[in-house]
C-alpha positions in Angstrom: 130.7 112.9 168.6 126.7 112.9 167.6 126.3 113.5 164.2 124.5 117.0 163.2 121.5 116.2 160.7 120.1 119.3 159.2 116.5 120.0 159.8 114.4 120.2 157.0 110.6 119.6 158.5 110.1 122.8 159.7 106.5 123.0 158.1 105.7 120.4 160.5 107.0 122.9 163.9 110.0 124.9 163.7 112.6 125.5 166.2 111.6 128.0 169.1 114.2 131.4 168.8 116.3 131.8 171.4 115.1 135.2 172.1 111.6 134.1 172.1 112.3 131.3 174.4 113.9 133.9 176.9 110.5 136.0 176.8 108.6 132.9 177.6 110.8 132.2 180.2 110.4 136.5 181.8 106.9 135.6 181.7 106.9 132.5 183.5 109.6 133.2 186.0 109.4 137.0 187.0 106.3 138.3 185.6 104.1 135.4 186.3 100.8 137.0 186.7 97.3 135.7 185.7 95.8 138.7 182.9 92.2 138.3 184.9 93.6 138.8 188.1 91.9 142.7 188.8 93.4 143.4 192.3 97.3 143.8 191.8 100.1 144.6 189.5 100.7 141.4 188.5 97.6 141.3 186.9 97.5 144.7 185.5 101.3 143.7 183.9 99.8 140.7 182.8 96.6 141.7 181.1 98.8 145.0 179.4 101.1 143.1 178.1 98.6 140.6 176.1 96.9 143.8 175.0 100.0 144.8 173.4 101.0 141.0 171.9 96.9 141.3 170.4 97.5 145.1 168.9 100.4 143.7 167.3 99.2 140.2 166.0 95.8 142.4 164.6 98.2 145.0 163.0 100.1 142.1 161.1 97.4 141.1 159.0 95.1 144.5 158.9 92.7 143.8 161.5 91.7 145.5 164.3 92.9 145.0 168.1 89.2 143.7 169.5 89.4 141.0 166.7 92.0 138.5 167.6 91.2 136.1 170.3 94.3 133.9 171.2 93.8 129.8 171.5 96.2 127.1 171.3 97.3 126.8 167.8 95.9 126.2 164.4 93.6 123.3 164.9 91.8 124.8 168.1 91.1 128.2 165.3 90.1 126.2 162.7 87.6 124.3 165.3 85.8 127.5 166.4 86.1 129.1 162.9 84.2 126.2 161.5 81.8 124.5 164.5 81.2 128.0 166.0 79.5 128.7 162.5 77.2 126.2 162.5 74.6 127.7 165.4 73.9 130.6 162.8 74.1 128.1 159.4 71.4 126.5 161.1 69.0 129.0 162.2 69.2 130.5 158.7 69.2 127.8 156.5 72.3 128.1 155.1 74.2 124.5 155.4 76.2 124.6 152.3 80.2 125.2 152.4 82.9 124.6 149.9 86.2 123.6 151.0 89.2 122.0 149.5 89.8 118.0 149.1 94.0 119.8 149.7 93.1 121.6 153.4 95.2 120.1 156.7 93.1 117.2 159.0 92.0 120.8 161.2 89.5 121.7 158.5 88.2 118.4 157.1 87.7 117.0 160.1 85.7 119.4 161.7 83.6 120.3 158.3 82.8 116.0 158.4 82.0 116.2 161.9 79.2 119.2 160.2 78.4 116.9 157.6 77.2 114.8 160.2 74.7 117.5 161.7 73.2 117.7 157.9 75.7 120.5 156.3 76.5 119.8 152.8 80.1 120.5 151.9 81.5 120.7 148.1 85.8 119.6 148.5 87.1 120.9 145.3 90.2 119.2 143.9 92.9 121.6 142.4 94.4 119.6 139.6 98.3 118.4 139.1 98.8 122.0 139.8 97.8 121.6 143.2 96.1 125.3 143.2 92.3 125.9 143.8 91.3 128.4 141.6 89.2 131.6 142.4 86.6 130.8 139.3 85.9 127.4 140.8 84.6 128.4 144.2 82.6 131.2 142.7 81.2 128.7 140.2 80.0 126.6 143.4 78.5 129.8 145.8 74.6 129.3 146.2 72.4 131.1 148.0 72.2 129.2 150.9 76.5 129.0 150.8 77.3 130.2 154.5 81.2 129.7 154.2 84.1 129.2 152.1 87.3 127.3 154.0 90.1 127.8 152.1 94.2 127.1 153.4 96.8 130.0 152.4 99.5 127.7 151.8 99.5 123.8 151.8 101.5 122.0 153.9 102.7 119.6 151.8 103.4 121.4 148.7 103.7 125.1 149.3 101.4 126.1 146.9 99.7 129.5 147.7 96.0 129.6 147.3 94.2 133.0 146.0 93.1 134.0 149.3 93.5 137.7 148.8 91.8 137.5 145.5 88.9 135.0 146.8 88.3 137.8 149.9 87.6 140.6 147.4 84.9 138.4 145.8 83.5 137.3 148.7 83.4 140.1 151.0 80.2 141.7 149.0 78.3 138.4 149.0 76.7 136.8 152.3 79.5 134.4 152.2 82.1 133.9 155.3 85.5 133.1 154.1 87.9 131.0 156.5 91.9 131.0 155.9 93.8 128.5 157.5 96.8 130.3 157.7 99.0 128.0 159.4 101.7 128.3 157.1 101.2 131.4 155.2 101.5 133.6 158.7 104.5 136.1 158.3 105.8 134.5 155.2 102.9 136.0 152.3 101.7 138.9 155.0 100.1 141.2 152.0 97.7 138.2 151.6 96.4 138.7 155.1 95.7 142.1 155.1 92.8 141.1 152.3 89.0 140.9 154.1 89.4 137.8 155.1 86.4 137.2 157.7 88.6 134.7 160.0 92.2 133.8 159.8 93.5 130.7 161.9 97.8 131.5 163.1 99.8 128.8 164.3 103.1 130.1 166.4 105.1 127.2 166.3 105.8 127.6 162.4 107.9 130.7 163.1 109.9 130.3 165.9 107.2 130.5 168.8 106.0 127.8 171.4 104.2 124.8 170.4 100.5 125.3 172.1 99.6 128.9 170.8 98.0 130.4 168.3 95.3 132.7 167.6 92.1 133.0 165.5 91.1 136.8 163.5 87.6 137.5 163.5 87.1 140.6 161.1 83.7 142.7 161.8 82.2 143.2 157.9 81.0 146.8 158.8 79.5 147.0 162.3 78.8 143.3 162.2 80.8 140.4 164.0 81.3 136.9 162.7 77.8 135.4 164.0 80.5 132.7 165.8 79.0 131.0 168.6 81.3 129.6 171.4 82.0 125.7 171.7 83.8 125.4 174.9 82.8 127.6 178.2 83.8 128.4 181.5 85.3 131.6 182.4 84.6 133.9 179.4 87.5 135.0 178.5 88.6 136.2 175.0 85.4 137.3 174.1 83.3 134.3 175.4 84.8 132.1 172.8 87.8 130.9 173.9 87.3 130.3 178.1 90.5 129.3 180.0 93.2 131.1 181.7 95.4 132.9 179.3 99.0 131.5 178.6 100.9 134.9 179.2 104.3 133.3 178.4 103.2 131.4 175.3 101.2 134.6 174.2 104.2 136.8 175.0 106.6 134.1 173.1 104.0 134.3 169.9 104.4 137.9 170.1 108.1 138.3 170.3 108.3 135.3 167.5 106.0 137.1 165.0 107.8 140.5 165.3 111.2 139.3 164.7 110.5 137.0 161.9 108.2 139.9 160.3 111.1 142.3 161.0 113.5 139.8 159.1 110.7 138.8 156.6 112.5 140.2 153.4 116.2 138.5 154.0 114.2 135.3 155.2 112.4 135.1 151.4 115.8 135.8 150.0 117.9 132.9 151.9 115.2 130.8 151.5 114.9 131.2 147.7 118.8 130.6 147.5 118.2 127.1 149.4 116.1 126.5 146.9 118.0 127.1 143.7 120.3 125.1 145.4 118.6 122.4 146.4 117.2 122.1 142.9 120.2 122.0 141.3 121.4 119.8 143.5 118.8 117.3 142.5 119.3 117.7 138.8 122.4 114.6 139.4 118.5 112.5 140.1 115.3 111.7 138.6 112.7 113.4 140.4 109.4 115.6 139.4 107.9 118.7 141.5 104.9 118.2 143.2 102.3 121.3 142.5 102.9 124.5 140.7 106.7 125.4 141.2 105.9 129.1 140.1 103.3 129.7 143.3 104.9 128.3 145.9 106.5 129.6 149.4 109.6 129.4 148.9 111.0 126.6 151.8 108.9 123.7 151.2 109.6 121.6 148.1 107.7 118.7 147.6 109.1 116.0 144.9 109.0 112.4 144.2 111.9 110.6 143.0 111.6 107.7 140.6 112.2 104.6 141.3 112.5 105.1 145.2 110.7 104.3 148.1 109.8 107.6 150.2 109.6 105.5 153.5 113.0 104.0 152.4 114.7 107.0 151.6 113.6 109.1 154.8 115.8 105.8 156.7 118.7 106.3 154.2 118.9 109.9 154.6 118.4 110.0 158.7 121.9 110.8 158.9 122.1 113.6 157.2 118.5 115.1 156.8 115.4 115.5 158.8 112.6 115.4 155.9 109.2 114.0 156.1 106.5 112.3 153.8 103.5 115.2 154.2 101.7 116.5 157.3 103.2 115.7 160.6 99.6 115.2 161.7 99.1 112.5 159.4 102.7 110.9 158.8 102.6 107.5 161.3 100.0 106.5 158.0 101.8 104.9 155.8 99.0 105.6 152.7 99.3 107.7 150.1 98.8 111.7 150.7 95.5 113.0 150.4 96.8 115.8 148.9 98.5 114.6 146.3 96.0 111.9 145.4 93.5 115.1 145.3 96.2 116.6 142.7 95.0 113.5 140.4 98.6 112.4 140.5 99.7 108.7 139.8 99.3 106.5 143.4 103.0 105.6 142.9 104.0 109.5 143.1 101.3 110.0 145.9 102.8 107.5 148.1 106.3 108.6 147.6 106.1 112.6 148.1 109.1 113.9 150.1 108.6 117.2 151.6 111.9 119.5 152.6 111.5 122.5 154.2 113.4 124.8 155.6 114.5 128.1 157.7 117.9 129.2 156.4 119.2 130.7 159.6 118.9 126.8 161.1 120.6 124.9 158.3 123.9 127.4 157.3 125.8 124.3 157.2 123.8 122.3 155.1 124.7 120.9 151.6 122.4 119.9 149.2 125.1 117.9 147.0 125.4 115.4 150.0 121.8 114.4 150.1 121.8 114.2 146.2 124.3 112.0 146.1 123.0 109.8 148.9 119.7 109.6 146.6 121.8 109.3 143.2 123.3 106.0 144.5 119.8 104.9 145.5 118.3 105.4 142.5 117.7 102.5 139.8 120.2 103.9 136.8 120.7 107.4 138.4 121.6 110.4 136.1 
């Protein structure tokens, strides 16, 4: 009999929902049309039924139908968010954007790619906390400042960034601001509804298909995001994503979103009582929270336990947990995070961050005084 382990790495994808995963498979099966097909019903089905996942995605976080263009995930979002600006950063001498040191591989990868092209980019470091505050981006904005990047909730520790607040400041300056929203989507959804000029959604972190996403461009006024495309060919979704819509992956993010917004409340509730749990739990160890325990989601914990090896542990507890070290993007490094050595913490606890994270309706059998007393007996004179 194979042995269940519970999955705790669902900041790094989460299982797809069975009822989602039986829309996907409508779309692909009986309703298979292409939206830009013009000349039949499939088509027409097709291209009403994305209209109806895009009205819904916009209403989520406040924004308008016309403003959500769908792409592949997070990272293809943050790509257009971030090179598509540059065009306009150029032609009006604005090349200077602040970021954190904290954001996902997405964002600094693309901003050093604009580094490259001559943009100057300030990556603020948030402290043991691991929190960027509103005061210290303000305290960097210069005239020629064409765009703040800033993530809603980091991967590896959970902590919430004042994106609401920081889009009230910004949104009567000339200043774009860019949320990576990967893991904030559905789970903080007043934050969203703040001006935020462009929001990057990831589906497979609430149930939905790996492979879809979608990027929020909010008009200031009558004006657009001056984004400029950086793919072509076909046009579609407003020239700046080309490509043959996914219908079924569309229809699966939409059918994903509305049932975990519908159940958002009892979510935040289970989720919190994992917690508690887990925590006390963990009290039989040694072990220190990694960021600000007070602003954080509330299914990711990030600790460090002294005395043990994070690599070591993930092996010892295989059996009975799924965990992970940090970002899933970033985890066959075996270096210390880049968030937590950005947090100014200690290169032994940077190394040996463990990140548990959870969706309670996917772990009801779990039991937190197993895996504490796995790492109790691990652990060089254990409480």
């Amino acid at each position: 009999m194979a042995v269940v382990v519970a999955y705790l790495d669902v900041a790094a994808t989460t299982r797809v929902d069975p009822r989602v995963a039986d829309v996907v498979l409508h779309w692909m099966t009986e309703e298979f049309g292409n939206a830009g097909s013009r000349t039949h019903e499939y088509g027409a089905r097709a291209k009403k039924a994305v209209q109806e996942a895009r009205a819904y995605l916009a209403g989520s976080v406040g924004a308008k139908t016309e403003e959500v263009i769908f792409t592949s995930g997070a990272t293809e979002s943050n790509n257009i968010a971030l090179l598509g600006m540059a065009p306009y950063g150029e032609k009006s001498e604005r090349r200077h954007i602040i970021t954190s040191a904290i954001e996902h591989k997405a964002v600094l990868e693309p901003l050093q790619h604009l580094q490259s092209r001559g943009f100057e980019v300030d990556f603020l470091e948030p402290g043991a906390s691991g929190r960027i505050e509103t005061e210290a981006v303000l305290a960097r904005l210069r005239p020629d400042t064409l765009l703040v990047s800033l993530m809603h909730v980091n991967n590896e520790t959970g902590v919430i960034q004042p994106v609401a607040e920081l889009a009230e400041k910004l949104c009567e300056t000339p200043t774009f601001l860019h949320v990576d929203a990967a893991q904030g989507y559905g789970k903080l959804p007043q934050d969203l509804k703040a001006p935020i000029d462009m929001i990057s959604i990831s589906g497979h972190k609430i149930g939905a298909p790996k492979g879809v996403g979608a990027l929020v461009t909010r008009r200031r006024g009558w004006d657009k995001v001056p984004l400029e495309p950086i793919m072509f060919g076909g046009g579609q979704e407003r020239k700046l994503r080309p490509g043959t819509l996914p219908v079924p992956l569309i229809m699966g993010l939409y059918e994903a979103a509305r049932i975990f917004n519908e159940g958002q409340a009892r979510w935040k509730r289970d989720a919190l009582a994992i917690r508690e749990r887990m925590l006390t739990a963990l009290g039989k160890t040694r072990f220190r929270i990694n960021g600000d325990a007070d602003r954080t989601v509330p299914h990711i914990l990030n600790v460090t336990f002294d005395g043990l090896n994070a690599e070591a542990l993930i092996v010892r507890l295989k059996s009975q947990v799924a965990v992970a070290t940090g970002s899933a993007c970033t985890s066959a490094a075996y270096t210390p995070s880049h968030v937590l050595t950005a947090m100014g913490l200690p290169e032994e606890v940077a190394t040996n961050g463990l990140r548990f994270s959870w969706f309670p309706s996917q772990i009801a059998d779990f039991d937190p005084e197993d895996v504490a007393a796995t790492i109790a007996r691990m652990q060089p004179d254990a409480v």
